[in-house]
PDB file of N, CA, C and O in Angstrom:
ATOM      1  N   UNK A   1     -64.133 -48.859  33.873  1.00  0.00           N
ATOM      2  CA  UNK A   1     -63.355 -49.964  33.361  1.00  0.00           C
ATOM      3  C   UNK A   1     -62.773 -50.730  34.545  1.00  0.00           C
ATOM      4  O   UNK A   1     -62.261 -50.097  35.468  1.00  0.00           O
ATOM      5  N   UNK A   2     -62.827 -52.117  34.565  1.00  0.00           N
ATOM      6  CA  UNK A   2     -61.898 -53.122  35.275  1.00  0.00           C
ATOM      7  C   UNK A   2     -60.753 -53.252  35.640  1.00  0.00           C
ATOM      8  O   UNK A   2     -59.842 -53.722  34.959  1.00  0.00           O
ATOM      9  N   UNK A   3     -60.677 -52.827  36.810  1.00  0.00           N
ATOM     10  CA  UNK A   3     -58.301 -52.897  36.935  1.00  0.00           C
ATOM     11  C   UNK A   3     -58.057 -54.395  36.459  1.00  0.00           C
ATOM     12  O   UNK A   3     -58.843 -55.320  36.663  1.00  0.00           O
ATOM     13  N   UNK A   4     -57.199 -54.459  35.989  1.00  0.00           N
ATOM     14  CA  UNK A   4     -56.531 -55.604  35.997  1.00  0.00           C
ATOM     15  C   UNK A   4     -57.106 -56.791  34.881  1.00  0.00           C
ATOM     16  O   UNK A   4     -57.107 -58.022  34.911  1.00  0.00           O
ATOM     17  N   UNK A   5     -57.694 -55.557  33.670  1.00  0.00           N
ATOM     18  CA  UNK A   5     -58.320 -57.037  32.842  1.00  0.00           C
ATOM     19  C   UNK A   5     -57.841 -56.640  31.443  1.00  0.00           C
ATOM     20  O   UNK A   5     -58.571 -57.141  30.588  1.00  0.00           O
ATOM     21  N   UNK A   6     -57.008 -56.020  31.018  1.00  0.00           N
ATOM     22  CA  UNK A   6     -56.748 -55.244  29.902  1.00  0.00           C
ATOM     23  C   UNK A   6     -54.832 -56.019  30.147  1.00  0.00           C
ATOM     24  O   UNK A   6     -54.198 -56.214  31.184  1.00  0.00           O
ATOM     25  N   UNK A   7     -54.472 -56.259  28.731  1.00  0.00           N
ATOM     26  CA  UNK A   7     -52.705 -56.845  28.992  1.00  0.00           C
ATOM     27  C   UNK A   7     -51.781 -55.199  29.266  1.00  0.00           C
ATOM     28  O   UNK A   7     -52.218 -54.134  28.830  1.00  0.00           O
ATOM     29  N   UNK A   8     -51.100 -55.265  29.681  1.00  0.00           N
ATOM     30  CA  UNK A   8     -50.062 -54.281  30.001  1.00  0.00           C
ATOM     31  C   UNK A   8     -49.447 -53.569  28.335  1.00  0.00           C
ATOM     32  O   UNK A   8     -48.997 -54.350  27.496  1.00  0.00           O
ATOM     33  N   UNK A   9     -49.502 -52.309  28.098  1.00  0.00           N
ATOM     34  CA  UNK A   9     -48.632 -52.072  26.462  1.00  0.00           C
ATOM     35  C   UNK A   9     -47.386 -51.592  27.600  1.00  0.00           C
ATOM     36  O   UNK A   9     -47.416 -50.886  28.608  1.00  0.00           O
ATOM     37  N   UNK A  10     -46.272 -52.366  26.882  1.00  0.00           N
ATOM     38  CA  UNK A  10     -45.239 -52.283  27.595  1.00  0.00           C
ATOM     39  C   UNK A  10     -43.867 -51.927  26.387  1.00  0.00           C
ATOM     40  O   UNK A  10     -44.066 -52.658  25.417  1.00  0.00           O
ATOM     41  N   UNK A  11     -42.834 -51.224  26.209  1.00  0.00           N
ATOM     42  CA  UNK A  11     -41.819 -51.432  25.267  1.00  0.00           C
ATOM     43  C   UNK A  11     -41.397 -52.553  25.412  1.00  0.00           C
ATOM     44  O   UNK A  11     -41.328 -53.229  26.439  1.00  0.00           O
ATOM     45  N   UNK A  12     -40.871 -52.960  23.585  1.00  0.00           N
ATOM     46  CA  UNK A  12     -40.274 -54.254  23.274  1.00  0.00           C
ATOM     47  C   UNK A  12     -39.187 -53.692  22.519  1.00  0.00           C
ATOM     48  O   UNK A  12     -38.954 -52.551  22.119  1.00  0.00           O
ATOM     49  N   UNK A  13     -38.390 -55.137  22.398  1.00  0.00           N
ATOM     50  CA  UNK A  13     -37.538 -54.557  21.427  1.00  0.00           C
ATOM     51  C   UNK A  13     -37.744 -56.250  20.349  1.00  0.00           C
ATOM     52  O   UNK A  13     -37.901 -57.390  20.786  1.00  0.00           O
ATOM     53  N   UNK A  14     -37.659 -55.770  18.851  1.00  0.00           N
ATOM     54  CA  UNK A  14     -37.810 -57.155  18.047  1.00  0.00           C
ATOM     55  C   UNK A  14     -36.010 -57.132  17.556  1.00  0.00           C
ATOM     56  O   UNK A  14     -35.258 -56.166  17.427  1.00  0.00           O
ATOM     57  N   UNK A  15     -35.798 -58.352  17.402  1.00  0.00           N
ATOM     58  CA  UNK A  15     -34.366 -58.547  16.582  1.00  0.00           C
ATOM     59  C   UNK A  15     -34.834 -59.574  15.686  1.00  0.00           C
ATOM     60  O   UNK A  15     -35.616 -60.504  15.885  1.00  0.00           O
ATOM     61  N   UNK A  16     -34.018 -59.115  14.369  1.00  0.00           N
ATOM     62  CA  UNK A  16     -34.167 -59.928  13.509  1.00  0.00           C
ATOM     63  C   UNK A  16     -32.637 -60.663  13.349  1.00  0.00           C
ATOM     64  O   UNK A  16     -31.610 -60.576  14.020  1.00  0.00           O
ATOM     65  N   UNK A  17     -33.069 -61.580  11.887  1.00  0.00           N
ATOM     66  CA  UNK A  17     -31.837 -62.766  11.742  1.00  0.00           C
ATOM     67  C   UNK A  17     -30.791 -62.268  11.311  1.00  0.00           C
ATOM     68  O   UNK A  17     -29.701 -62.837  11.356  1.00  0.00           O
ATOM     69  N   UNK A  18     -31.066 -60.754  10.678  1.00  0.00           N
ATOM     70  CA  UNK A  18     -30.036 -60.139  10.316  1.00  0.00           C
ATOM     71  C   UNK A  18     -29.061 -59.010  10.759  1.00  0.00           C
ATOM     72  O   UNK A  18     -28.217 -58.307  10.204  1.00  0.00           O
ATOM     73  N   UNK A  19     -29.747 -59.216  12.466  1.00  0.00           N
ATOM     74  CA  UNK A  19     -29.292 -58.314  13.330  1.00  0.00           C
ATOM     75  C   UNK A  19     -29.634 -56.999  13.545  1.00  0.00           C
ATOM     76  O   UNK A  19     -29.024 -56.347  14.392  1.00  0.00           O
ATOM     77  N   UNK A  20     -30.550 -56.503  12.877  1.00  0.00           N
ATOM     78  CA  UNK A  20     -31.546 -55.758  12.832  1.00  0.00           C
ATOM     79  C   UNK A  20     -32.525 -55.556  14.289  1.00  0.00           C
ATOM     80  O   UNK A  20     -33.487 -56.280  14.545  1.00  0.00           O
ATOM     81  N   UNK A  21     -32.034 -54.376  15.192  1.00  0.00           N
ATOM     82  CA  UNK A  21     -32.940 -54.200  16.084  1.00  0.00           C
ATOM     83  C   UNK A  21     -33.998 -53.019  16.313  1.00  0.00           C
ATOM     84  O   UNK A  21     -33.467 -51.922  16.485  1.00  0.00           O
ATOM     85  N   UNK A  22     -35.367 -53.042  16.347  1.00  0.00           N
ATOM     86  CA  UNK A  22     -36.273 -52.524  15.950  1.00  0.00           C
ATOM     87  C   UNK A  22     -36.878 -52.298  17.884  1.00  0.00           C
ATOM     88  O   UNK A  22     -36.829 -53.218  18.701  1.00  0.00           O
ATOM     89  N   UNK A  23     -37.379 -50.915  18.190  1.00  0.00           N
ATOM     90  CA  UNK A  23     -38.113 -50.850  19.106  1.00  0.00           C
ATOM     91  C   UNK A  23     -39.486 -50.390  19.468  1.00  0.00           C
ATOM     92  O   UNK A  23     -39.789 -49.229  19.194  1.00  0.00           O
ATOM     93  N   UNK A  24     -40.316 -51.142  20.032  1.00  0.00           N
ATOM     94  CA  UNK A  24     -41.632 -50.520  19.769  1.00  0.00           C
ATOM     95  C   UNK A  24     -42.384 -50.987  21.042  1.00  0.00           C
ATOM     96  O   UNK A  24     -41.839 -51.332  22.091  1.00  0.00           O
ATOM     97  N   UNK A  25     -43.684 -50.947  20.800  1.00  0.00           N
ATOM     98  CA  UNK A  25     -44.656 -50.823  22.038  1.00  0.00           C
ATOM     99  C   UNK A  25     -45.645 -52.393  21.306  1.00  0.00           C
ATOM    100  O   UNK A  25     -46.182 -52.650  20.229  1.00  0.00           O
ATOM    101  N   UNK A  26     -45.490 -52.958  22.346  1.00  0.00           N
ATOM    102  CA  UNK A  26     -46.728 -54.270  22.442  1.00  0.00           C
ATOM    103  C   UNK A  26     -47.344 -54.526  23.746  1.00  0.00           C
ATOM    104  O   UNK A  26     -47.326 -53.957  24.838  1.00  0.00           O
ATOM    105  N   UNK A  27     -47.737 -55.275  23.401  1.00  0.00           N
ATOM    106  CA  UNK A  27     -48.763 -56.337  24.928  1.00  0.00           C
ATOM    107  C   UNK A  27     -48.158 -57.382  24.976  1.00  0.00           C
ATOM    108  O   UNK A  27     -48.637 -58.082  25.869  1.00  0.00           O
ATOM    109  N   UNK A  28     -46.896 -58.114  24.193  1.00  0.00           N
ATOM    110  CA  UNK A  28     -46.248 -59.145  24.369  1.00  0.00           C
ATOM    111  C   UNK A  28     -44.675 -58.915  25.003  1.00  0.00           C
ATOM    112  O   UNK A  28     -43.733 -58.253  24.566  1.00  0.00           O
ATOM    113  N   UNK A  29     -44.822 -59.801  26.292  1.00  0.00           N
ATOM    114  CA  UNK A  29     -43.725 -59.503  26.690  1.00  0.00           C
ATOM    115  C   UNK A  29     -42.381 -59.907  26.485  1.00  0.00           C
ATOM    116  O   UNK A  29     -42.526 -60.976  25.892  1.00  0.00           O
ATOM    117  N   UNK A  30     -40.876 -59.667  26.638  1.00  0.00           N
ATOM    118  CA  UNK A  30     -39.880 -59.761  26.012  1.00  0.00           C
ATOM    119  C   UNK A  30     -38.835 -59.284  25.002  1.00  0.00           C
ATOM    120  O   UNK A  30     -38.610 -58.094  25.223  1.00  0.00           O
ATOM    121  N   UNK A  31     -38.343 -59.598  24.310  1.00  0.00           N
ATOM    122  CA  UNK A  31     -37.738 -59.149  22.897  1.00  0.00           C
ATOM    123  C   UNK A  31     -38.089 -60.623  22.046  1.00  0.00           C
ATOM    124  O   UNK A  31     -37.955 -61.838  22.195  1.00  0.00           O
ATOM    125  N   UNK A  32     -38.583 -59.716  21.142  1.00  0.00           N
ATOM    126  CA  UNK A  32     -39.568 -60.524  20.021  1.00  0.00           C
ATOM    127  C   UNK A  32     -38.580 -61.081  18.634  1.00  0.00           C
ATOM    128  O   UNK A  32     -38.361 -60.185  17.819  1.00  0.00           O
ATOM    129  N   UNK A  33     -38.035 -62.315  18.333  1.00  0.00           N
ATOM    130  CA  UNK A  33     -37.472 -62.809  17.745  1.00  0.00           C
ATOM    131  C   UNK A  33     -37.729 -63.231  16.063  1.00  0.00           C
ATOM    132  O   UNK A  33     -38.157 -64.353  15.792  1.00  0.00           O
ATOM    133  N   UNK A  34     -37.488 -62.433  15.205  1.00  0.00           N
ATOM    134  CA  UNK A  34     -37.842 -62.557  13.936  1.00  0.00           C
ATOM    135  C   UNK A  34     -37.072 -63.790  12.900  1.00  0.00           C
ATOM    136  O   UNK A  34     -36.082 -64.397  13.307  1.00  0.00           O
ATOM    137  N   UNK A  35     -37.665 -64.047  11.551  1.00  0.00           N
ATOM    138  CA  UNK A  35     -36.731 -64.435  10.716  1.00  0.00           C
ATOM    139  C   UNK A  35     -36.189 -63.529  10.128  1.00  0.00           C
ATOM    140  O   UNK A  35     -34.963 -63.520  10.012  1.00  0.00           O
ATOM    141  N   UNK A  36     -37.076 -62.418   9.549  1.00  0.00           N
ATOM    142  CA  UNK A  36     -36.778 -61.352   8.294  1.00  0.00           C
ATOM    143  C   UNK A  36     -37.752 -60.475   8.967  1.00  0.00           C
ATOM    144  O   UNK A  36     -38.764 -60.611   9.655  1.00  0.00           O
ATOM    145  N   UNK A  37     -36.730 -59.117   8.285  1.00  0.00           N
ATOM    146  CA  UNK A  37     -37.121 -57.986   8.876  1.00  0.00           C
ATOM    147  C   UNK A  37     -37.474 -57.098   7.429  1.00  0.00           C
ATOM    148  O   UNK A  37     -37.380 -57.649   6.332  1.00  0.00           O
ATOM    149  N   UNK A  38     -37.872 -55.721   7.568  1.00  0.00           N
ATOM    150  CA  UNK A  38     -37.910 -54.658   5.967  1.00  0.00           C
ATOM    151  C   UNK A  38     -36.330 -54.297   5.621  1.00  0.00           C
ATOM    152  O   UNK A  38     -36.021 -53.779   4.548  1.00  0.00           O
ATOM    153  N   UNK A  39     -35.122 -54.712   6.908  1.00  0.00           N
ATOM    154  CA  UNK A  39     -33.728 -54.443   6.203  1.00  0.00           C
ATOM    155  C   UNK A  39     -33.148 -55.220   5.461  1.00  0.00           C
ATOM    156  O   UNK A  39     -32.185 -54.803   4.817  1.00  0.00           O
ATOM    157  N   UNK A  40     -33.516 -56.390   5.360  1.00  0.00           N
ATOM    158  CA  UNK A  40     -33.174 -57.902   4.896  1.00  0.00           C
ATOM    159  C   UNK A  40     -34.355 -58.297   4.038  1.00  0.00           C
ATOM    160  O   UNK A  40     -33.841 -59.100   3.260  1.00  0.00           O
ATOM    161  N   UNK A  41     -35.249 -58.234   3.817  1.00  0.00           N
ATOM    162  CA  UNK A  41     -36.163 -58.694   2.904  1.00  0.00           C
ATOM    163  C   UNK A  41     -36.242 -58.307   1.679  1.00  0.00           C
ATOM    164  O   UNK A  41     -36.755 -57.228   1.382  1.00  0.00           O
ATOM    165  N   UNK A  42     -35.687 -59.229   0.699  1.00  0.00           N
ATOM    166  CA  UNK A  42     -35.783 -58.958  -0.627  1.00  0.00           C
ATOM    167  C   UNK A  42     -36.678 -57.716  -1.163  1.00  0.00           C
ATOM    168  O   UNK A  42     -36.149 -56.736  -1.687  1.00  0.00           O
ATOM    169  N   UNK A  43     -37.848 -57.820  -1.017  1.00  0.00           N
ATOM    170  CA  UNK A  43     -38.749 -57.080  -2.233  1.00  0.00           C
ATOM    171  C   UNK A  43     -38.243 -55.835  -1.506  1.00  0.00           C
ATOM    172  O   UNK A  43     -38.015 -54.927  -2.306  1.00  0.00           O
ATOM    173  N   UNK A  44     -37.893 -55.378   0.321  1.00  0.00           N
ATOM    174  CA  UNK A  44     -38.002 -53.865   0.451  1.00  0.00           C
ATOM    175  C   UNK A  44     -36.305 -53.784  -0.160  1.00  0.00           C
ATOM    176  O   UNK A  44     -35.990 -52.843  -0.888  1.00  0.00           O
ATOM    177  N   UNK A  45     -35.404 -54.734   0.176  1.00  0.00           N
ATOM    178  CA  UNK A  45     -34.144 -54.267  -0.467  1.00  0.00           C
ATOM    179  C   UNK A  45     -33.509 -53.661  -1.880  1.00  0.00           C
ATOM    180  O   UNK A  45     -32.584 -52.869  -2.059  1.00  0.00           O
ATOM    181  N   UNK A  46     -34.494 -54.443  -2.929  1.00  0.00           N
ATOM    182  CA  UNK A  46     -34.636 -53.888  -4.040  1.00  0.00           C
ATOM    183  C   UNK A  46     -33.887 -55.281  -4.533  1.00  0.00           C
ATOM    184  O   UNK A  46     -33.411 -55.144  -5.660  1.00  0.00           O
ATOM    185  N   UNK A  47     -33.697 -56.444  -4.015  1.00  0.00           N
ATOM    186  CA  UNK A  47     -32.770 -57.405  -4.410  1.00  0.00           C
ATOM    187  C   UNK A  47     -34.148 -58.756  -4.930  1.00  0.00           C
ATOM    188  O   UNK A  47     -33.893 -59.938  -4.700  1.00  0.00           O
ATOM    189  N   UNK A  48     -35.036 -58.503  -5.371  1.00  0.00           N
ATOM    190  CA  UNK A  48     -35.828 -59.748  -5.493  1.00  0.00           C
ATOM    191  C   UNK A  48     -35.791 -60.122  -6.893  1.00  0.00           C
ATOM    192  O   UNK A  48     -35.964 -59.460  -7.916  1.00  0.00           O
ATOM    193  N   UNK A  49     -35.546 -61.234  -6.711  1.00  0.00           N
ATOM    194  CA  UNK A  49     -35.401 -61.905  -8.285  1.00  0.00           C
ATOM    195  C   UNK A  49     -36.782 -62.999  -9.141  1.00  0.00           C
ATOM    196  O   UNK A  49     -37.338 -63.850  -8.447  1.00  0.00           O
ATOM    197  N   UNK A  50     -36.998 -62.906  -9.939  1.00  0.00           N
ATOM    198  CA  UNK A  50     -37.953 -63.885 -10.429  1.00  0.00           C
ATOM    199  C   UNK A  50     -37.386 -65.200 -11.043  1.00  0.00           C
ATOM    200  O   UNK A  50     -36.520 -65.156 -11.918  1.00  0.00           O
ATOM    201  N   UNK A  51     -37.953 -66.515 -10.508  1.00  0.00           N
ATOM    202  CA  UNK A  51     -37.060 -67.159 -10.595  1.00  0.00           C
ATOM    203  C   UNK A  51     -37.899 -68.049 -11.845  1.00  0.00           C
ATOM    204  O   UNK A  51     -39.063 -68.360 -11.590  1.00  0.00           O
ATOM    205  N   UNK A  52     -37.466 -68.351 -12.840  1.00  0.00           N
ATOM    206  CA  UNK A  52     -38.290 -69.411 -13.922  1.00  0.00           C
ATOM    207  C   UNK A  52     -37.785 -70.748 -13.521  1.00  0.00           C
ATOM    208  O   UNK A  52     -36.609 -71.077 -13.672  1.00  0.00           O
ATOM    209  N   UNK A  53     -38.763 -71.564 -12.972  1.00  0.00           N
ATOM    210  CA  UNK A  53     -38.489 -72.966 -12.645  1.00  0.00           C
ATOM    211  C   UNK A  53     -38.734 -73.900 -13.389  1.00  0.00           C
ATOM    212  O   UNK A  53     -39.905 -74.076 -13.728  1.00  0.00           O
ATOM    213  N   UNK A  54     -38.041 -74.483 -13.704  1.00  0.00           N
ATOM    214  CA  UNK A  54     -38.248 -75.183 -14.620  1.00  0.00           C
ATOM    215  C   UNK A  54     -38.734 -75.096 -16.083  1.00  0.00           C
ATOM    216  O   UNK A  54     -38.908 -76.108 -16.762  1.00  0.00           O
ATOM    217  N   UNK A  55     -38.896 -74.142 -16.430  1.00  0.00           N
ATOM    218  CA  UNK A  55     -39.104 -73.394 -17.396  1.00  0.00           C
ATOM    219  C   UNK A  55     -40.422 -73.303 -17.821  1.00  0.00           C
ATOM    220  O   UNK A  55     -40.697 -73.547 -18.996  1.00  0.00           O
ATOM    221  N   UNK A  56     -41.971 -72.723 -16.359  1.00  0.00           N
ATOM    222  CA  UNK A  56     -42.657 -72.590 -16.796  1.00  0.00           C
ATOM    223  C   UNK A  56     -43.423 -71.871 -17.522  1.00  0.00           C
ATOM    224  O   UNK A  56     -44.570 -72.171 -17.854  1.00  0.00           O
ATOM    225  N   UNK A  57     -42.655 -70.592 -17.893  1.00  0.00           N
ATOM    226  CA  UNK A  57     -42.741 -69.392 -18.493  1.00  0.00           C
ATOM    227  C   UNK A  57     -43.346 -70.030 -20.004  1.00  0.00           C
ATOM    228  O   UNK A  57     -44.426 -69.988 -20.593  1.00  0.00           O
ATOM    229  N   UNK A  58     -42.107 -70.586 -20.235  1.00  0.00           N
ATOM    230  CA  UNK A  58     -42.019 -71.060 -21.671  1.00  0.00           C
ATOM    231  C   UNK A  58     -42.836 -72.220 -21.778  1.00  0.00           C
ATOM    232  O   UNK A  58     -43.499 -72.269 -22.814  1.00  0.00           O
ATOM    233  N   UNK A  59     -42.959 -73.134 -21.009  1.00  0.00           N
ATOM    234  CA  UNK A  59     -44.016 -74.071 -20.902  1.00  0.00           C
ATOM    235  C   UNK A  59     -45.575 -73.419 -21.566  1.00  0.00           C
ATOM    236  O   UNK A  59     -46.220 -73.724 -22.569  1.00  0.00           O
ATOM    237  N   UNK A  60     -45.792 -72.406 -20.490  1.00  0.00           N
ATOM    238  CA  UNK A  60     -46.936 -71.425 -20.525  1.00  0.00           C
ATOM    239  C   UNK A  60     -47.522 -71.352 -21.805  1.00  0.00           C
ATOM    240  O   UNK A  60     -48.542 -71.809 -22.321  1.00  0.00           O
ATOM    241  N   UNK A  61     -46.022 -70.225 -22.382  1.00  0.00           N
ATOM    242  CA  UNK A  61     -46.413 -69.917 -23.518  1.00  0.00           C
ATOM    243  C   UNK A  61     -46.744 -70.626 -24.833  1.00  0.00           C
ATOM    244  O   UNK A  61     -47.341 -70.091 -25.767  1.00  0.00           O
ATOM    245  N   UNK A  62     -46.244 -72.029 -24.806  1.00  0.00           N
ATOM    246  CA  UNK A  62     -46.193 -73.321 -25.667  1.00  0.00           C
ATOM    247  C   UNK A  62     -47.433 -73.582 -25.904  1.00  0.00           C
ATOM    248  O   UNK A  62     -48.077 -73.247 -26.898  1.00  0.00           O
ATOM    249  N   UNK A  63     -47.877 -74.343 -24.754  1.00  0.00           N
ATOM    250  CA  UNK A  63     -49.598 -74.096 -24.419  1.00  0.00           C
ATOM    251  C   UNK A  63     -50.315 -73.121 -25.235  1.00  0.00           C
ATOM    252  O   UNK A  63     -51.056 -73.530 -26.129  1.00  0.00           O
ATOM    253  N   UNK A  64     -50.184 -71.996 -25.040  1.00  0.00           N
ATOM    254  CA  UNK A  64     -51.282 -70.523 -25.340  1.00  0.00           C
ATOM    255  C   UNK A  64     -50.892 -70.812 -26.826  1.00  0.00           C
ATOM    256  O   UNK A  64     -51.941 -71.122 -27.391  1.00  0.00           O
ATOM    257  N   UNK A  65     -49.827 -70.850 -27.731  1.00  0.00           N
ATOM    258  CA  UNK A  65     -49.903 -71.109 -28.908  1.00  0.00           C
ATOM    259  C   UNK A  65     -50.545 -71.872 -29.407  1.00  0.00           C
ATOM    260  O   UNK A  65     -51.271 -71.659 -30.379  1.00  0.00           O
ATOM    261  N   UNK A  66     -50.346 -73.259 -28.640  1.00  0.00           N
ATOM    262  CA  UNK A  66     -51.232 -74.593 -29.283  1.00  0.00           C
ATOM    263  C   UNK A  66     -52.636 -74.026 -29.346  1.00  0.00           C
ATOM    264  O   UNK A  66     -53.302 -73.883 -30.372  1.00  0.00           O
ATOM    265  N   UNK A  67     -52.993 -73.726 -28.114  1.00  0.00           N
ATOM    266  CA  UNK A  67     -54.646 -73.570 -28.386  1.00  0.00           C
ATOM    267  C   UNK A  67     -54.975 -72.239 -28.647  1.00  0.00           C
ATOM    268  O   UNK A  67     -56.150 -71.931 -28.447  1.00  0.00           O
ATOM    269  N   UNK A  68     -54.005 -71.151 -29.153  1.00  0.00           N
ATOM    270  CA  UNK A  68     -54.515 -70.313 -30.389  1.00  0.00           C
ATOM    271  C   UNK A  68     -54.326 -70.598 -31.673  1.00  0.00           C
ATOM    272  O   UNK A  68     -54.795 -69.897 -32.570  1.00  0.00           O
ATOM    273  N   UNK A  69     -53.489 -71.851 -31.915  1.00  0.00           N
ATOM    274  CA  UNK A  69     -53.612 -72.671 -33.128  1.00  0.00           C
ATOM    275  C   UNK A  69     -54.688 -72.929 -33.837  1.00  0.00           C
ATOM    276  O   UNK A  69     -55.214 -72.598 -34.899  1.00  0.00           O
ATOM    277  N   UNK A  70     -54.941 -73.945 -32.506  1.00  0.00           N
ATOM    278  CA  UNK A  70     -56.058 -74.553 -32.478  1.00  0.00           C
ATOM    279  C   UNK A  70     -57.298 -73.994 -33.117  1.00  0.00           C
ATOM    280  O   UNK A  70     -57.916 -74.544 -34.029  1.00  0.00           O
ATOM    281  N   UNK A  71     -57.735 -72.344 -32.304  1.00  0.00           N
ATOM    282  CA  UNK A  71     -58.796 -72.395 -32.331  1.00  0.00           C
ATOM    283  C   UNK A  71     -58.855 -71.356 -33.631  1.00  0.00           C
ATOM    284  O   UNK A  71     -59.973 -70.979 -33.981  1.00  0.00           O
ATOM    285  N   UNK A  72     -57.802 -70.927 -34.285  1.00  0.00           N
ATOM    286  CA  UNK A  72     -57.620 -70.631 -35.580  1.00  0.00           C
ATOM    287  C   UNK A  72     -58.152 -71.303 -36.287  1.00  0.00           C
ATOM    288  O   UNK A  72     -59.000 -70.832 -37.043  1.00  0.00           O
ATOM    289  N   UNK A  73     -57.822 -72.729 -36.291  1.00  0.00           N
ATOM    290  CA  UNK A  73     -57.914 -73.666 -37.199  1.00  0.00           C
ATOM    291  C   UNK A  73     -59.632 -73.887 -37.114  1.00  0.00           C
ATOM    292  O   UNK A  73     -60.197 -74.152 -38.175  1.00  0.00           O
ATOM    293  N   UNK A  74     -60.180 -73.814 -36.278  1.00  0.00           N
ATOM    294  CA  UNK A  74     -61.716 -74.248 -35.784  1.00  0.00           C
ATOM    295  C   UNK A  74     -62.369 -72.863 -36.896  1.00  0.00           C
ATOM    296  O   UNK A  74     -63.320 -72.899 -37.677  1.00  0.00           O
ATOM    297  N   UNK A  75     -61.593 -71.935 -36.628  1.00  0.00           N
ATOM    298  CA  UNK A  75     -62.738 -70.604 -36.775  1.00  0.00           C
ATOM    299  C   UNK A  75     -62.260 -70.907 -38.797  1.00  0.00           C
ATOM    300  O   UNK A  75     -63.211 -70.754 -39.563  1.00  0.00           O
ATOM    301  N   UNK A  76     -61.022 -71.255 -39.377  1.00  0.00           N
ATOM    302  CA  UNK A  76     -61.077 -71.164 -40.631  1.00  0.00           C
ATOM    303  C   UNK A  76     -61.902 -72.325 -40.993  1.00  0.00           C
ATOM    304  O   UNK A  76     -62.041 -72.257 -42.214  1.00  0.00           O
ATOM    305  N   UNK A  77     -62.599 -73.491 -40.480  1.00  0.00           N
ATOM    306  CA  UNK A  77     -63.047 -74.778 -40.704  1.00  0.00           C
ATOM    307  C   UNK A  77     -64.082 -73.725 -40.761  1.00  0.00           C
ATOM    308  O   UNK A  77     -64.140 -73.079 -41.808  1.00  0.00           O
ATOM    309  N   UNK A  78     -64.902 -73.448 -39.818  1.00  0.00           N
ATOM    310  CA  UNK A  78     -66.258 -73.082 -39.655  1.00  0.00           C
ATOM    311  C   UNK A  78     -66.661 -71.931 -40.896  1.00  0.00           C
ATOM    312  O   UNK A  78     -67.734 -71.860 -41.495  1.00  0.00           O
ATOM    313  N   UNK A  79     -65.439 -71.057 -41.074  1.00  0.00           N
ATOM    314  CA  UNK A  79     -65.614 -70.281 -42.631  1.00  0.00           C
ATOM    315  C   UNK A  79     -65.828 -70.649 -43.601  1.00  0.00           C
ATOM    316  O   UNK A  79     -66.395 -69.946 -44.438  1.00  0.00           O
ATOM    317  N   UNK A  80     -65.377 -72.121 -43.877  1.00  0.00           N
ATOM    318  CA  UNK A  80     -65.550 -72.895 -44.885  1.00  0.00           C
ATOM    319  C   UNK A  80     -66.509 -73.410 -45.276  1.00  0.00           C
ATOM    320  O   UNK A  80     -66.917 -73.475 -46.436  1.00  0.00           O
ATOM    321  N   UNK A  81     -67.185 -74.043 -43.837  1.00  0.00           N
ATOM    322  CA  UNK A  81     -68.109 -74.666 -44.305  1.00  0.00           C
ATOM    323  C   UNK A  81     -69.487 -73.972 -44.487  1.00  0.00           C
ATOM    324  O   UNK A  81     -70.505 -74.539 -44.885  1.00  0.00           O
ATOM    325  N   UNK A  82     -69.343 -72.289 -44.040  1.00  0.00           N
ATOM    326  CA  UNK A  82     -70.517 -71.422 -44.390  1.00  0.00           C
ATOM    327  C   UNK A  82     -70.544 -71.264 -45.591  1.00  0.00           C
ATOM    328  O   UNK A  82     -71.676 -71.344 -46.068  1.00  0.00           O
ATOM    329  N   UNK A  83     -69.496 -71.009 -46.501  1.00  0.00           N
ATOM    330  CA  UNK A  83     -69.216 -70.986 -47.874  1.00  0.00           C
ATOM    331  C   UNK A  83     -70.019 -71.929 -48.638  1.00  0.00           C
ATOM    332  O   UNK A  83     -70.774 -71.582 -49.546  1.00  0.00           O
ATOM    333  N   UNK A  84     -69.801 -73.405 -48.163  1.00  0.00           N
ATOM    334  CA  UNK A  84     -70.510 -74.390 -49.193  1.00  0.00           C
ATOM    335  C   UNK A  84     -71.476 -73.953 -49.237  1.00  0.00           C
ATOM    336  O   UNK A  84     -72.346 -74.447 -49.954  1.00  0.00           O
TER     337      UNK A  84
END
């Protein structure tokens, strides 16, 4: 192997926004500057919320009714007219 062609694994240390300092081994040099870390991040905190915007939940479901209405209405037409 080549001296001098491979990056250095050197200890780092990362900090996050929430003051959270984490230490580990990279090839990048410095202390590595985060937004969010697993101590601060919703889904690992257990704090994540689902948010309905604007109310597309219910929007959704408005929809899926109409066109199981709908296609109710298609399938009793088509019964009918096998009948005649």
């Amino acid at each position: 192997m080549k001296a001098e062609t491979h990056p250095r694994y050197e200890d780092v240390e990362i900090r996050c926004a929430c003051s959270n300092v984490i230490h580990t081994r990279s090839t990048r040099k410095g202390p590595l500057i985060i937004g969010i870390c697993n101590a601060c991040h919703p889904f690992y905190t257990g704090t994540q919320k689902f948010v309905d915007t604007a109310g597309r939940v219910d929007k959704f479901q408005q929809r899926m009714a109409k066109t199981q209405a709908a296609q109710a209405a298609l399938a009793a037409a088509a019964a009918k007219k096998k009948k005649k």
